[in-house]
C-alpha positions as CSV (number, residue, x, y, z in Angstrom):
1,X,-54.5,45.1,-138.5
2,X,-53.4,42.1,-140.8
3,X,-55.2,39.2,-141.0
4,X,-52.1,36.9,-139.6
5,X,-52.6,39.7,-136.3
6,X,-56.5,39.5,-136.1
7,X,-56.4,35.5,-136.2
8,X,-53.7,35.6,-133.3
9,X,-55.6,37.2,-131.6
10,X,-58.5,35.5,-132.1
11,X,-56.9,32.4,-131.1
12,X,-55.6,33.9,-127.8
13,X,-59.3,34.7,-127.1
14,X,-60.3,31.7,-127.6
15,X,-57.1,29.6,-125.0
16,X,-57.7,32.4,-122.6
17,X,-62.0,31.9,-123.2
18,X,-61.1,27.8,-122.6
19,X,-59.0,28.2,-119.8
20,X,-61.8,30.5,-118.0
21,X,-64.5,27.9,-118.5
22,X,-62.1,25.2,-117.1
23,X,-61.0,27.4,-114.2
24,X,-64.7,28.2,-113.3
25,X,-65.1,24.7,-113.5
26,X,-62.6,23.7,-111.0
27,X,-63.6,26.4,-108.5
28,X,-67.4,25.0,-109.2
29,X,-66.7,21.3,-108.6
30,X,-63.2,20.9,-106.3
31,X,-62.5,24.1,-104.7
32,X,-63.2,24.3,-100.8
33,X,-62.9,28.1,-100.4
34,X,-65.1,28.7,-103.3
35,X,-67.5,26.3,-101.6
36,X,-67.2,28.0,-98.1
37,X,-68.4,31.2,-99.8
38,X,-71.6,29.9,-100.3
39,X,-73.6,31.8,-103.2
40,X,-70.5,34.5,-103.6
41,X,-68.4,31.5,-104.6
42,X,-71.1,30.4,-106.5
43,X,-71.5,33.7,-108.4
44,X,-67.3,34.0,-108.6
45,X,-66.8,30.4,-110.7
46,X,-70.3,31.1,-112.6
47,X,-68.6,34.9,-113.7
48,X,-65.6,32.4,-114.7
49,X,-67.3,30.4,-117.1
50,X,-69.9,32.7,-118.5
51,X,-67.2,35.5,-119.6
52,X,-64.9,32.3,-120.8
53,X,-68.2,31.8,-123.0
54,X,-68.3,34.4,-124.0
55,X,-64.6,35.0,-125.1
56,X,-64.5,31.8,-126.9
57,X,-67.6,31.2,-128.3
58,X,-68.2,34.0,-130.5
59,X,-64.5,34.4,-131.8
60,X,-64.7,30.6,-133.0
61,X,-67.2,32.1,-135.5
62,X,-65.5,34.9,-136.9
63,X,-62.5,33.0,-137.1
64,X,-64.2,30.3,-139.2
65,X,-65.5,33.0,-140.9
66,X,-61.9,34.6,-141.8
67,X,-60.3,31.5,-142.0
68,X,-62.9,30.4,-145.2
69,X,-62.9,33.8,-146.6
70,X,-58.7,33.8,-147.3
71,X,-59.4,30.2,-148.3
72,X,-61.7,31.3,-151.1
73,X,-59.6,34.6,-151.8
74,X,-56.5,32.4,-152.2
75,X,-58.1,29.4,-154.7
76,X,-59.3,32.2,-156.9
């Protein structure tokens, strides 16, 4: 896989990471039928934001990391 591939998808990790923390958000704070479920609803938008974490957090790293290393390859 070429770097221009892995850092696209990287990226996607991290919108689709963001958007999974927002959307467990909204079912958390303004969501009625999430609310209704009582502690399944709870667990549902908590599931949201937690794998959302754990899309975007760790791919923000390795992205810095790649994103320096052709930095330092290219001023060579």
């Amino acid at each position: 896989m070429t770097d221009d591939k892995l850092i696209l998808l990287l990226k996607i990790c991290i919108c689709s990471g963001f958007s999974l923390i927002l959307l467990g958000i909204y079912f958390h704070n303004f969501n009625h039928t999430i609310e209704s479920m009582g502690v399944n609803g709870i667990i549902i938008s908590a599931a949201c934001v937690s794998l959302g974490m754990a899309l975007s957090l760790p791919t923000k790293m390795y992205l810095t990391f790649i994103l320096v290393k052709r930095d330092a390859a290219s001023s060579k």
